[in-house]
C-alpha positions as CSV (number, residue, x, y, z in Angstrom):
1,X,1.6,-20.2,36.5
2,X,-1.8,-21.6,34.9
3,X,-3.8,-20.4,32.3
4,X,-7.5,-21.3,32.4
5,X,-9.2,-20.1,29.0
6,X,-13.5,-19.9,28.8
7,X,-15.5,-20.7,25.9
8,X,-19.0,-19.3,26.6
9,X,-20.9,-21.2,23.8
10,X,-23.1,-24.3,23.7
11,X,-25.3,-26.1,21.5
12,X,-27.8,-26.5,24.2
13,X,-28.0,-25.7,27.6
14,X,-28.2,-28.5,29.8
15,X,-31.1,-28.5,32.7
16,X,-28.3,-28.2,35.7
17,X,-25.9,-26.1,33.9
18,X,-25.3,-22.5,36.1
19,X,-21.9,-21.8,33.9
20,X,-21.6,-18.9,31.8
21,X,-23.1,-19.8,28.5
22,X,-24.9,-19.3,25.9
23,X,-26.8,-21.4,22.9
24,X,-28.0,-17.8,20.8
25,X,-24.8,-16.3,20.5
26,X,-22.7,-18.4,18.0
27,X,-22.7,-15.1,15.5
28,X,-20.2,-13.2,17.9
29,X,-17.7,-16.8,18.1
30,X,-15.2,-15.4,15.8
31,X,-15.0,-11.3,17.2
32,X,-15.3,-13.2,20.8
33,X,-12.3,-15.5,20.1
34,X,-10.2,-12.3,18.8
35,X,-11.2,-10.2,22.0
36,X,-10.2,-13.5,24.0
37,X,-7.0,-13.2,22.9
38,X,-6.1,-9.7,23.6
39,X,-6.5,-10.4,27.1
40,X,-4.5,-13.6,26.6
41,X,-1.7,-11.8,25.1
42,X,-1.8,-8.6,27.8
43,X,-2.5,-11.1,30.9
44,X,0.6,-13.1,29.2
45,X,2.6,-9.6,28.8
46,X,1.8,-8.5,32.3
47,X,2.3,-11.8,34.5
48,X,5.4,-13.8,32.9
49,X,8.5,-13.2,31.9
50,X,9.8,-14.3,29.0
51,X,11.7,-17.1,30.2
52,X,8.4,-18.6,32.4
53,X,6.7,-21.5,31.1
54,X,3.1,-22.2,32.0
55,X,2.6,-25.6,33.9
56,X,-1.1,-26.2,33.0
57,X,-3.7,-24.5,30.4
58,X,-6.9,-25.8,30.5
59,X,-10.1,-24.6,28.2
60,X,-13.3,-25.2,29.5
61,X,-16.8,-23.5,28.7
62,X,-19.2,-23.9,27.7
63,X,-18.8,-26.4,25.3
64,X,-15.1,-25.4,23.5
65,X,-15.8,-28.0,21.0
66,X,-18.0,-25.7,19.3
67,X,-15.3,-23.8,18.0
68,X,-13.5,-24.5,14.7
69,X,-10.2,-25.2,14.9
70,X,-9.0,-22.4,12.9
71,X,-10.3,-20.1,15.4
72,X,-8.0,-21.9,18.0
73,X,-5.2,-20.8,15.9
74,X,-3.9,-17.4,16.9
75,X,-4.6,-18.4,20.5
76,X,-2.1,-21.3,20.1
77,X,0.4,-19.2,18.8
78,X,0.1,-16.3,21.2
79,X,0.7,-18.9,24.1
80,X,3.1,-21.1,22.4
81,X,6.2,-19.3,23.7
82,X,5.5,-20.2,27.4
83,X,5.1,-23.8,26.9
84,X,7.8,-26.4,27.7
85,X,7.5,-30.2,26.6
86,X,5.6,-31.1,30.5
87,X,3.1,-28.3,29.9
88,X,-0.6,-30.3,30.7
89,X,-2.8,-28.7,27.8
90,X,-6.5,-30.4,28.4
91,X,-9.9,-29.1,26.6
92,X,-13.4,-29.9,27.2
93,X,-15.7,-31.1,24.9
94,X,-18.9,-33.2,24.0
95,X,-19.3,-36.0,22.3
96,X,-21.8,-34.5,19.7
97,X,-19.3,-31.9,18.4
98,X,-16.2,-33.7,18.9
99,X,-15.7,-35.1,15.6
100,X,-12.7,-37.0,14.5
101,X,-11.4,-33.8,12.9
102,X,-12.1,-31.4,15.5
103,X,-10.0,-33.9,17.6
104,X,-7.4,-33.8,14.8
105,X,-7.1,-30.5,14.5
106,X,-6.6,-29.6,18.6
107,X,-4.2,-32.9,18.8
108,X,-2.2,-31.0,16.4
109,X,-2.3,-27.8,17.8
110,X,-1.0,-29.5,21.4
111,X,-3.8,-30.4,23.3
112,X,-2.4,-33.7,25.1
113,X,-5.7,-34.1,27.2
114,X,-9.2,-34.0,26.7
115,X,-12.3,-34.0,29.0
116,X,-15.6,-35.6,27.7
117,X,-18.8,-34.5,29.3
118,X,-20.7,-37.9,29.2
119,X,-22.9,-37.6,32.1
120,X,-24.4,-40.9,31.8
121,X,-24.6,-43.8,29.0
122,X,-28.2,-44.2,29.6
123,X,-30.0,-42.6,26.8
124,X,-33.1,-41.3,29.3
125,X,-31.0,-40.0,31.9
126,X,-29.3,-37.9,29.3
127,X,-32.5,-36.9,28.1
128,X,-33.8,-35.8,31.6
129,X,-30.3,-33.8,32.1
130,X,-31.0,-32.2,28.7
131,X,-27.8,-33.5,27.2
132,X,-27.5,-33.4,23.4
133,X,-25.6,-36.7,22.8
134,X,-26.1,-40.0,23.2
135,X,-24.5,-43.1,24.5
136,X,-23.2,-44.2,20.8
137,X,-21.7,-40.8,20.6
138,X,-20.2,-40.5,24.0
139,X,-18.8,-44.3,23.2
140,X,-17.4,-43.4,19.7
141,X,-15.7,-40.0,20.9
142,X,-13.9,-41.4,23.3
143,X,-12.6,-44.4,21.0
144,X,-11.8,-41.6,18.4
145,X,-9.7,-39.8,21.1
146,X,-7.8,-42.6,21.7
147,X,-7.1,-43.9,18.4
148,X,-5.6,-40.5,17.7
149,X,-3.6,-40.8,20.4
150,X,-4.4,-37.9,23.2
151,X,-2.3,-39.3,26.6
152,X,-5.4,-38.1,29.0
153,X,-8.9,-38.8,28.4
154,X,-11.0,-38.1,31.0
155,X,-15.2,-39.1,31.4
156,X,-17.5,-36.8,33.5
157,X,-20.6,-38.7,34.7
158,X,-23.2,-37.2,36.9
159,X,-24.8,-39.4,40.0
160,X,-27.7,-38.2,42.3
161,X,-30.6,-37.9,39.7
162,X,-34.2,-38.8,40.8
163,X,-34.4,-42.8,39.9
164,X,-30.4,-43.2,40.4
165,X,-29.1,-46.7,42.2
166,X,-26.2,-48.4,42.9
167,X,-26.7,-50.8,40.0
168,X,-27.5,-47.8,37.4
169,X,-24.7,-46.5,38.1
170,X,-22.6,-49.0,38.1
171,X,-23.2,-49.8,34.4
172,X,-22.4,-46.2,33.7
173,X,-19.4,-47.0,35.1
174,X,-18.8,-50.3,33.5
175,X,-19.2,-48.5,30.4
176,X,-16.7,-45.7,31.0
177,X,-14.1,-48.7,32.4
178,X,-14.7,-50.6,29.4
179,X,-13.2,-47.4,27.3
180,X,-9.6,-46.2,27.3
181,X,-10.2,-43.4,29.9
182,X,-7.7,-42.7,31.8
183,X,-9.1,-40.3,34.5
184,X,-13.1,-40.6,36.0
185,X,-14.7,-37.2,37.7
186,X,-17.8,-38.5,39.0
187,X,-20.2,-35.3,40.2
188,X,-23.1,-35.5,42.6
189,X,-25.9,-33.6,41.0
190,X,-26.3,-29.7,42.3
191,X,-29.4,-27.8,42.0
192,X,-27.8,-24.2,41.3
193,X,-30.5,-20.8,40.9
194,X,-31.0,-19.9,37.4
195,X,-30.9,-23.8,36.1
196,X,-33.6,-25.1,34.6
197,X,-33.9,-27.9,37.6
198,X,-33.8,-24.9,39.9
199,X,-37.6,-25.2,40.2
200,X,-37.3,-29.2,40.3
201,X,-35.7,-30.0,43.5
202,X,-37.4,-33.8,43.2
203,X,-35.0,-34.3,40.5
204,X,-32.1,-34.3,42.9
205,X,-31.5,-37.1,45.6
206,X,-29.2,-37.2,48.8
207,X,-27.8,-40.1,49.5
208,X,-24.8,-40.1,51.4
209,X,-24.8,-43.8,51.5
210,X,-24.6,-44.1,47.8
211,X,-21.7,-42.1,47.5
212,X,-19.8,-44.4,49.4
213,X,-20.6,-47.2,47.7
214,X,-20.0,-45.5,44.1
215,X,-16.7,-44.6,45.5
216,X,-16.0,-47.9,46.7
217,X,-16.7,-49.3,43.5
218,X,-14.4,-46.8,41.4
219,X,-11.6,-47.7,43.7
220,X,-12.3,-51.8,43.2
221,X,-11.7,-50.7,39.5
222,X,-9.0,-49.5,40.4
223,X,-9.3,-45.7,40.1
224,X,-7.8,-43.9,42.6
225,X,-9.7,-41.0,44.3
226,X,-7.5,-37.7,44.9
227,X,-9.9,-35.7,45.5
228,X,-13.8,-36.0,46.2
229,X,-15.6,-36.0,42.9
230,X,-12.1,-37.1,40.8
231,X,-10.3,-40.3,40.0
232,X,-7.2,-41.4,38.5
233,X,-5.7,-45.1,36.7
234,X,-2.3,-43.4,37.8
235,X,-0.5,-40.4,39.7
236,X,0.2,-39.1,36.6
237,X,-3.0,-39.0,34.8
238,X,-4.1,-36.8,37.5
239,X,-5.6,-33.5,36.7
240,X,-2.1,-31.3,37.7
241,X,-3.9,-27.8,36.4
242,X,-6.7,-28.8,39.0
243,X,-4.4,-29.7,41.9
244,X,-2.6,-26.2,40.8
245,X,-6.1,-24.5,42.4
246,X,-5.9,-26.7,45.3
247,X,-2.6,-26.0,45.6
248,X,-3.5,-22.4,45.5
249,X,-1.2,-21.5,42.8
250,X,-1.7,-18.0,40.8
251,X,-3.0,-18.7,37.5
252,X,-5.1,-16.2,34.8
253,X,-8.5,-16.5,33.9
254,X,-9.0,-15.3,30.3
255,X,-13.0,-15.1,28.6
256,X,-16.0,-13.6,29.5
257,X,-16.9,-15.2,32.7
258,X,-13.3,-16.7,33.8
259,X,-11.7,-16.1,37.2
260,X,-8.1,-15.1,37.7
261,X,-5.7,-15.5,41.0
262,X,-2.5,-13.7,41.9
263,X,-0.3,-12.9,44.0
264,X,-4.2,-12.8,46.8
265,X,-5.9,-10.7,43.9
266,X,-8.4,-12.4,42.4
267,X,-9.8,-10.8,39.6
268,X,-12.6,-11.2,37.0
269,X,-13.1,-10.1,33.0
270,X,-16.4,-9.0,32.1
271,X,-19.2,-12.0,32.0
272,X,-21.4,-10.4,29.5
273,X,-19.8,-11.8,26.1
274,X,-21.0,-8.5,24.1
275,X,-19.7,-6.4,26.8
276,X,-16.3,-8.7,26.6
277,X,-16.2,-8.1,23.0
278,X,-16.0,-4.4,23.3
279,X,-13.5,-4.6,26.7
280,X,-11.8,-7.3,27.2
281,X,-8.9,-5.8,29.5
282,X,-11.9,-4.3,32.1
283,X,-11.5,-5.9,35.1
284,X,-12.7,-6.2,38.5
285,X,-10.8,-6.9,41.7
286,X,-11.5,-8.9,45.0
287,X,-8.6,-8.8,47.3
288,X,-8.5,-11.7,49.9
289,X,-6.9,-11.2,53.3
290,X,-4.6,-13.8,54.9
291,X,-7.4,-15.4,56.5
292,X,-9.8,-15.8,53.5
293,X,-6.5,-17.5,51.6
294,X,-6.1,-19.7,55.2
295,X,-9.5,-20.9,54.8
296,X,-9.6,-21.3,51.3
297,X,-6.2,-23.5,51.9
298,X,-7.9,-25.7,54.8
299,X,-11.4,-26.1,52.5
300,X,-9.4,-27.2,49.6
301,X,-6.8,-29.1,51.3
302,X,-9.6,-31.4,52.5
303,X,-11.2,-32.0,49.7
304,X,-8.3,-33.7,47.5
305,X,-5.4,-35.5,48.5
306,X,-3.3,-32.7,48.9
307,X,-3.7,-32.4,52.3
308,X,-2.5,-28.2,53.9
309,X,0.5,-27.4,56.1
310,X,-0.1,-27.3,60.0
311,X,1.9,-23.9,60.4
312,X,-1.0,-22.0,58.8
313,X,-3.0,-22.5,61.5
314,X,-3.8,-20.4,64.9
315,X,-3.1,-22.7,68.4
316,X,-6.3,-23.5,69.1
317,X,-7.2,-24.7,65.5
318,X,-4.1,-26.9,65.7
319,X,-5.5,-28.3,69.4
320,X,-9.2,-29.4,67.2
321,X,-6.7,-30.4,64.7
322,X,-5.2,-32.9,67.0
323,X,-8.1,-33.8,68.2
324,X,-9.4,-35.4,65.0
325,X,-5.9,-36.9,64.7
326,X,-7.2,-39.0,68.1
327,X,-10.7,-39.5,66.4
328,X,-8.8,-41.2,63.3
329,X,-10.5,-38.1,61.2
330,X,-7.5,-36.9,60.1
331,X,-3.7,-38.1,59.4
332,X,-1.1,-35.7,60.5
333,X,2.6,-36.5,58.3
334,X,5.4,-34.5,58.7
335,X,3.5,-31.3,59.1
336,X,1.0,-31.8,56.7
337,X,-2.9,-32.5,57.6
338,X,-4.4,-35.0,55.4
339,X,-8.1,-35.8,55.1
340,X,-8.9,-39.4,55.4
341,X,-12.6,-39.1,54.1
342,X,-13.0,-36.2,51.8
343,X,-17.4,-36.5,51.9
344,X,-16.4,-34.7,55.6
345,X,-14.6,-31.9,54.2
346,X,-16.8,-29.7,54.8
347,X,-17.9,-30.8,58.2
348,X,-14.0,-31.1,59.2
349,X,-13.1,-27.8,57.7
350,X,-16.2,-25.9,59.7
351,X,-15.0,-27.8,63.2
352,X,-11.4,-26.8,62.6
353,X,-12.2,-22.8,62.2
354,X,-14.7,-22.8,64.2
């Protein structure tokens, strides 16, 4: 099982930002992170036995470094029960809040991994993206995360921006090599309704071409890509609570906004965070059929490294299947279809349930 937990508060909202957060709710952080962990404890209660140990939690927002550390305490403790010494703990954060004692403090509560949303080290381009760091910060938080000695440090930088090339980016990425990271998710730019770049579509740029070469450049660094926007120095410094999605494991969603999957029910807490407050057990339910989950397996099987299994398929998607096996699209290994180019995901997915 996997736990994925939502903080819903930000210092600022970035320009392409279409997550559920907030910037003028900070007064509600402490009754929010109590109602948060009612649901934890009954979603817990209701899903595991005792003797079950969860393989990945992962806390994302929102910007989770805006919360004190002693508001992280109960939630610790309420989980603590169902974690085993290989239990992958990461937390997101930005290098503005992330001081060195914010990173103490979750260290020592049993985060082992942490994500840093850097974006760029080019003070203008963060400026454009409306970030509220800076490169000196996103440097120095990354150093600090290291020196206290987190196993997984991971750098999120964003490509695709109006006035992006192959040479800008490349000294974002000589940057981000030049720090003790240990993982790379590199994200084309996405232009989502409700963002403030919604109405901007110049910022944006599609170039296919430079995807490739960004890519090829991670992998000369010797990152390897396991999936299309992520990249790892090693198998295991690999995101394992991300592959546990792809994987299409069941895992619970706790916080206003999260998503949770089991057993084909996927189901969703209230987004509103005053709403949340109030009920944080109401629910509602999508149930998926066996042929939204085969889709969903062949879409995400695509995209990463993890390939899907040929028996889920009907005998005339195995024939196209084939047929891209002839066409060098795909690799087909002991029953398992592989992507060998996961910019074609899409494209290969769309052909092969057509």
């Amino acid at each position: 099982m996997l736990l994925y937990i939502h903080i819903p508060f930000c210092d600022s909202k970035c320009f392409y930002c279409a997550f559920n957060s907030y910037t003028d709710m900070f007064h509600l952080k402490k009754e929010y992170m109590k109602a948060l962990n009612i649901q934890l404890k009954n979603d817990l209660k209701n899903n595991l036995k005792k003797k079950d140990k969860l393989e990945t939690i992962f806390i994302g927002g929102g910007t989770p470094s805006t919360i004190k550390i002693e508001l992280y305490q109960d939630i610790f403790d309420t989980f603590k029960e169902y974690l085993d010494d290989n239990t992958e703990i990461t937390i997101e954060c930005n290098p503005n809040s992330a001081t060195i004692q914010w990173l103490e403090g979750i260290k020592k509560l049993g985060v082992n991994r942490i994500s840093f949303g850097v974006q760029s080290f080019n003070d203008q381009k963060l400026k454009r993206l409306g970030r509220a760091h800076n490169s000196k910060m996103a440097i120095s938080a990354i150093q600090n995360a290291n020196c206290i000695g987190f196993n997984g440090i991971n750098c999120d930088i964003i490509y695709g921006v109006n006035g992006d090339t192959i040479d800008s980016i490349k000294e974002d990425l000589d940057f981000a090599f030049s720090l003790p990271i240990t993982h790379l998710s590199a994200y084309s730019l996405t232009i989502e309704e409700g963002t403030k770049f919604f109405n901007n579509k110049k910022i944006k740029i599609d170039d296919e071409d430079l995807s490739y070469k960004i890519f090829d450049y991670i992998s000369k660094n010797k990152f390897k890509q396991y999936e299309i926007s992520n990249f790892a120095s090693s198998i295991d410094k690999e995101s394992k609570h991300n592959y546990g999605y792809w994987q299409h494991k069941n895992y619970l969603g706790v916080g206003a906004g999260a998503v949770g999957f089991i057993e084909n029910t996927r189901y969703y807490p209230l987004k509103d965070i005053e709403k949340y407050i109030l009920s944080p057990l109401k629910y509602e339910y999508e149930e998926l059929s066996s042929e939204d989950i085969k889709i969903e397996k062949v879409l995400l099987g695509l995209r990463c490294s993890n390939g899907f299994r040929l028996e889920i398929l009907s005998e005339s998607e195995i024939i196209r299947v084939k047929e891209l096996e002839i066409e060098n699209k795909i690799e087909i290994k002991n029953d398992n279809v592989y992507n060998k180019n996961f910019l074609l995901a899409d494209e290969l997915a769309l052909y092969i349930l057509e």
